[in-house]
C-alpha positions in Angstrom: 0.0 0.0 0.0 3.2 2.5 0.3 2.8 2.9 -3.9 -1.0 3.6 -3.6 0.0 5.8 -0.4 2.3 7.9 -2.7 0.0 8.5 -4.9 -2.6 9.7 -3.1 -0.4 12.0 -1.0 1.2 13.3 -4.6 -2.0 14.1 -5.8 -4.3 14.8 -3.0 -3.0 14.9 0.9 0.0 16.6 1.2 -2.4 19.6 0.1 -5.1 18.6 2.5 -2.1 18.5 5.2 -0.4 21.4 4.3 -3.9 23.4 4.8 -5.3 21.5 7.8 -1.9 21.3 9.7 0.5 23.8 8.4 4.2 24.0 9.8 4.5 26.5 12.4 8.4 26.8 12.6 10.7 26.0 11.0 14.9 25.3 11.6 15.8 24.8 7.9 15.3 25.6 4.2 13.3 23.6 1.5 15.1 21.3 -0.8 16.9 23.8 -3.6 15.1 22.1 -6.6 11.7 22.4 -4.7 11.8 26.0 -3.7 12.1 29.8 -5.4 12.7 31.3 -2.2 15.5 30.1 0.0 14.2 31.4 3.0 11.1 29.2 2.8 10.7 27.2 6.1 11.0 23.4 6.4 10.0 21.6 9.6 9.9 18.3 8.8 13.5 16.4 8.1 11.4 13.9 5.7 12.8 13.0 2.8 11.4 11.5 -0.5 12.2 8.1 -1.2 10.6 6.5 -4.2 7.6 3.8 -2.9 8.8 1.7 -6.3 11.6 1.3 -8.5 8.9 1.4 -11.5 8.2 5.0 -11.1 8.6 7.8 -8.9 6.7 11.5 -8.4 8.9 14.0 -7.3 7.1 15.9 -4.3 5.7 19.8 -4.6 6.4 21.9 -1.3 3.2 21.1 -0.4 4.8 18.0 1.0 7.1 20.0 3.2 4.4 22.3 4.2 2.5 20.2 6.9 3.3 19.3 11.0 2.8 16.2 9.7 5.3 14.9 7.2 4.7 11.8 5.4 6.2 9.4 7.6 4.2 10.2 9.8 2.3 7.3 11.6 -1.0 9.4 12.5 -1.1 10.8 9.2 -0.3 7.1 7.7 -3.0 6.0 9.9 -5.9 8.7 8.9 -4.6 8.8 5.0 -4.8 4.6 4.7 -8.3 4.8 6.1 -9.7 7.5 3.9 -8.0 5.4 1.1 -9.5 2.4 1.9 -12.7 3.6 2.4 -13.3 5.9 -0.1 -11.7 3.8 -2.8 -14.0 0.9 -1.5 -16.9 2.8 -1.9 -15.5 4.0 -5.6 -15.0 0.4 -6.8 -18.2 -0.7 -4.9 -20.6 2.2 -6.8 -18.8 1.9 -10.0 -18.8 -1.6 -10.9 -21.4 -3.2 -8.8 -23.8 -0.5 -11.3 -21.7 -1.3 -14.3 -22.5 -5.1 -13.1 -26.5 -4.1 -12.8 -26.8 -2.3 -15.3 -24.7 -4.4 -18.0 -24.8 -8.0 -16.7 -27.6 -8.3 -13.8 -31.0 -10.0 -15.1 -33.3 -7.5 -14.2 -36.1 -10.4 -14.0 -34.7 -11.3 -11.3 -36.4 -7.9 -9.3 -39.7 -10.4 -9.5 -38.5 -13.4 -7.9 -40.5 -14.5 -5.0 -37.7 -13.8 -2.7 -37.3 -10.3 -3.7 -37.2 -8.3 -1.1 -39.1 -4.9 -0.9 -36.9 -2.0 -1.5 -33.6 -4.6 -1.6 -31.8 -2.4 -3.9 -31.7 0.3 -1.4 -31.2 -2.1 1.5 -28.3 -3.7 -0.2 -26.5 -0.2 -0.5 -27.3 1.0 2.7 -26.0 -2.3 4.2 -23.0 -1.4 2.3 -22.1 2.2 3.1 -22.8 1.1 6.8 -20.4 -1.8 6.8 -17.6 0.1 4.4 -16.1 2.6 6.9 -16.3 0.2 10.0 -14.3 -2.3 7.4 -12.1 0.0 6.5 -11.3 1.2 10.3 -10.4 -2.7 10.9 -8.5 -3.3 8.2 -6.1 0.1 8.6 -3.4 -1.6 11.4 -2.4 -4.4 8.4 -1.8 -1.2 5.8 0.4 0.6 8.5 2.0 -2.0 9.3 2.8 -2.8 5.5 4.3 0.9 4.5 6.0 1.0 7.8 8.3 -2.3 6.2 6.7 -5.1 8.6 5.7 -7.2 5.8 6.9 -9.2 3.5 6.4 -6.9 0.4 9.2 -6.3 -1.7 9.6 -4.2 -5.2 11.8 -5.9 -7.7 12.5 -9.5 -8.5 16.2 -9.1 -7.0 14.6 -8.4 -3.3 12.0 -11.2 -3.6 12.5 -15.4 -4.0 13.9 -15.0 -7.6 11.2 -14.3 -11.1 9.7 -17.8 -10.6 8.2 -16.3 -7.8 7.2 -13.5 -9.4 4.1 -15.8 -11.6 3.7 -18.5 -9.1 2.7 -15.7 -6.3 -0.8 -14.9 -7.8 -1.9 -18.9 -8.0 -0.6 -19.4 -4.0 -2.2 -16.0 -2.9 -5.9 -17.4 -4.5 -5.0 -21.3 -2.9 -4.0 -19.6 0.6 -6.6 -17.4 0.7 -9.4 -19.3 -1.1 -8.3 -22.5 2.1 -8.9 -19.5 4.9 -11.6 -18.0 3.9 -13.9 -21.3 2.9 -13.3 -22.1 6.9 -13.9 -18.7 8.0 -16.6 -18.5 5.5 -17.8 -22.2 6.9 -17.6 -20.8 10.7 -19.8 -17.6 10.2 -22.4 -20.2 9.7 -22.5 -22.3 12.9 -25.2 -21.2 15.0 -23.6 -19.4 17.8 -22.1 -17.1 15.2 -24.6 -16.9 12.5 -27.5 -14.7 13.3 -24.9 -12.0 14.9 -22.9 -11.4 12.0 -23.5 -13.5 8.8 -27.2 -13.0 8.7 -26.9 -9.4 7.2 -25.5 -11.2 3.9 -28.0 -13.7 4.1 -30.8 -12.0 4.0 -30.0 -11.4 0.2 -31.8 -14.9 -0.8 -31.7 -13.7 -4.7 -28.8 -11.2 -4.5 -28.1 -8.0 -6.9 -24.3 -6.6 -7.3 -25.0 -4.2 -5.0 -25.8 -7.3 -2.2 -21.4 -7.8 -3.0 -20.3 -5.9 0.0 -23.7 -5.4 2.4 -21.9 -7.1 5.3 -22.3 -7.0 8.6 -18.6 -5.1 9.2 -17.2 -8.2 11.4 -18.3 -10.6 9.1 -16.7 -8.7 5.9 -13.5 -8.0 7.6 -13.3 -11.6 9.1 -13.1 -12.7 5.7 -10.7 -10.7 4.1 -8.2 -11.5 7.1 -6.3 -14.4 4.5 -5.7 -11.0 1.8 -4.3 -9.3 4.8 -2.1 -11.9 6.4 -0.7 -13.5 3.8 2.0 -10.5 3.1 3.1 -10.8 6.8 3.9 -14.5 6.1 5.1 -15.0 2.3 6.7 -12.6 0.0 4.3 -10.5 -2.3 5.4 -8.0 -4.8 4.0 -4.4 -4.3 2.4 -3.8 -7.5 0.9 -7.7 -7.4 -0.4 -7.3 -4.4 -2.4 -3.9 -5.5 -3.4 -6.0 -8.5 -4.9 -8.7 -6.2 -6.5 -6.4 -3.8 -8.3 -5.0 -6.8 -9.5 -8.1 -8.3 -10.9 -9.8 -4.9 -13.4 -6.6 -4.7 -14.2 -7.3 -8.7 -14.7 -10.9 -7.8 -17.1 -10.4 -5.0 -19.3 -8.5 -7.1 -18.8 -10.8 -10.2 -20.3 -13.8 -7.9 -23.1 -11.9 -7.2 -24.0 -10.8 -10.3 -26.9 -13.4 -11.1 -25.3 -13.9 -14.1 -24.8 -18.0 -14.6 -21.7 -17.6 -17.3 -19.3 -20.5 -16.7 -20.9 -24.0 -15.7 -17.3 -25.1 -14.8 -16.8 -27.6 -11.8 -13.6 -25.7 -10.5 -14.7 -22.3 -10.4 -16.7 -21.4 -7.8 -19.1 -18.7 -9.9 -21.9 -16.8 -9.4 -24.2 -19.7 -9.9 -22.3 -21.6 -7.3 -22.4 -19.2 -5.1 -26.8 -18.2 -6.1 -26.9 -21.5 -4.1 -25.4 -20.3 -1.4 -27.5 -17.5 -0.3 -30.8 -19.6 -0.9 -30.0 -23.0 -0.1 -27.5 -21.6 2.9 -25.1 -24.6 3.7 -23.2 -25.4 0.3 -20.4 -23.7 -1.6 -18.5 -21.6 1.2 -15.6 -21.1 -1.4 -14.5 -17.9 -2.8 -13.0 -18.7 -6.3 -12.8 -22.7 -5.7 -15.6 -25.4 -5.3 -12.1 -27.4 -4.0 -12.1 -27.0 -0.3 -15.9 -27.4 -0.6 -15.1 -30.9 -2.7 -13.0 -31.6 0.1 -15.1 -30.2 2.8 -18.8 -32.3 2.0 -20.2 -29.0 1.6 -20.3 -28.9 -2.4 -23.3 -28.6 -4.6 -23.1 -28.2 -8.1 -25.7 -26.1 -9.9 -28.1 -27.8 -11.8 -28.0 -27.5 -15.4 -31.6 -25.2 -16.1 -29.4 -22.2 -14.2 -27.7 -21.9 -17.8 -30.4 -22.1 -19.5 -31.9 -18.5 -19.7 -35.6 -19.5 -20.2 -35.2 -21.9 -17.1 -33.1 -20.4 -15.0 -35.6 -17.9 -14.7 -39.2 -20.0 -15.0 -42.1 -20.3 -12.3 -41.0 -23.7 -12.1 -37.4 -23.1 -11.1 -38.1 -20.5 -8.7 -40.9 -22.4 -6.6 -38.1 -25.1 -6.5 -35.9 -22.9 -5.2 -38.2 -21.1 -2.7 -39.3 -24.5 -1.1 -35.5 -25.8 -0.5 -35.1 -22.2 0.9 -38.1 -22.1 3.1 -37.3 -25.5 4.2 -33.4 -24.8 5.2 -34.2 -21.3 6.4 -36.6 -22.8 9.5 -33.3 -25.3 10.2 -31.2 -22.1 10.0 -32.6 -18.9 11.1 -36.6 -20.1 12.4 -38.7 -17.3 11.7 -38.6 -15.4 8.7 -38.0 -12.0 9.3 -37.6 -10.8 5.7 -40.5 -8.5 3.8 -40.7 -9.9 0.4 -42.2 -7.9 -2.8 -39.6 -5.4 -4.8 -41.6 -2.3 -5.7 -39.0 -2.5 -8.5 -41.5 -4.9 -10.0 -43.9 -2.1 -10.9 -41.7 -0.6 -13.2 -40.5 -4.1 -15.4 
């Protein structure tokens, strides 16, 4: 996060810095190349060191112009959180609409299970859950630029350029293992109905249902993205990649749209099953630790048929298994059903 960090402070904090907390005094000059007036106060002895070898963006004064310098850890602290949560809610808006708008089956709005106004109650969900998500998962990102992990920038300072491919498929194997048992222990009863039930009560979920969490249920399953750093080597720029894809890939799997009937990848029609039927297909991009686990179900074969997939037929099948599960699950049905989004299809 130190190159995303950079950035952001290039383009965007050290001028929120240098207004909210300007230097007060000063013992020495700016840099020569960054100043017209030599008598220009300093305070900070920060210097600019390049997050990557790949690039680099040479600081205004407005980096030297704030109490807090870069290095800061407070301002590290309040600058990864903004980041995270405003870029979440960026990549959440933009391409969980492009999903709905481009992909999403808008027949879907009058399945049974609908629920009135779920649209809106996904979102909300969402923008509730994002900032406490984001306050959670700040400690791993400071820890990360302050050089505790296990990033590195170049081939030279990792395990050599074999690394460099086989990183991506161990980062989806370590963290697709963790987070099918986290996934798998968010469902036992004791835990359940405090924090997984939020997710749940999607039974026929829109992109927008990708990141409606409860906030301790969506940040107890990205702990494999965050650990895995701390434990195995990454590269910086792979591990921006990755963090970018798992938020595509949560709102691809919920985009209704049944694409690939393929037995390894756990898609959105593997994962439809999930949030009606409840106990099957924990994985994330995997049916393998559900293969190994019992907990696998594969979808049956009318889900890629478009005239099927979404018939009367199909759907009363659907909402018997889930009325039947959800008594075994949750008891009483607390969900109001009936999308005033049907009156406009």
């Amino acid at each position: 996060m130190d190159i995303v960090l950079e950035v952001t402070d290039t383009f965007i904090f050290d001028h929120l810095y240098a207004w909210l907390l300007p230097v007060r005094h000063a013992p020495f000059d700016y840099p020569d190349h960054l100043s017209t007036n030599a008598t220009s106060p300093v305070l900070s002895p920060w210097q600019y060191k390049p997050a990557t070898s790949f690039f680099s963006l040479e600081p205004s004064q407005a980096a030297f112009a704030s109490a807090w310098a870069r290095d800061n850890i407070l301002r590290q602290t309040v600058s990864l959180f903004l980041i995270t949560w405003i870029f979440g809610v960026l990549t959440y808006f933009i391409f969980a609409s492009l999903s709905y708008w481009l992909i999403f089956d808008k027949k879907t709005l009058q399945h049974p299970k609908f629920l009135k106004n779920q649209i809106a109650l996904e979102i909300k969900q969402a923008n509730v859950s994002m900032p406490i998500m984001a306050l959670y998962t700040v400690p791993f990102f400071v820890a990360e630029v302050r050089g505790y992990s296990k990033l590195y920038d170049v081939s030279a300072d990792g395990p050599g350029v074999w690394y460099d491919i086989l990183q991506f498929p161990f980062f989806l194997i370590f963290t697709d293992f963790f987070i099918y048992w986290i996934h798998r222990y968010l469902h036992h009863p004791l835990v359940y109905k405090r924090l997984h039930k939020p997710h749940h009560k999607w039974i026929m979920p829109t992109p927008y249902a990708s990141h409606a969490f409860h906030p301790l249920d969506g940040f107890a399953q990205s702990i494999p993205y965050h650990v895995f750093p701390f434990i195995f080597p990454l590269q910086k720029l792979a591990y921006v990649f990755l963090f970018i894809f798992v938020n595509f890939w949560t709102i691809m799997i919920h985009d209704g749209e049944y694409m690939a009937n393929n037995p390894v990848i756990n898609g959105a029609a593997c994962h439809s099953i999930h949030h009606y039927a409840f106990n099957y297909n924990y994985g994330q991009y995997t049916t393998l630790w559900d293969r190994l686990g019992g907990s696998y179900r594969a979808p049956d074969s009318d889900l890629f048929v478009k005239e099927k997939k979404m018939s009367q037929s199909t759907w009363q099948k659907q909402v018997s298994e889930m009325e039947t599960i959800l008594k075994e699950v949750e008891g009483e049905d607390d969900r109001e059903y009936g999308s005033d989004d049907k009156k406009t299809q």
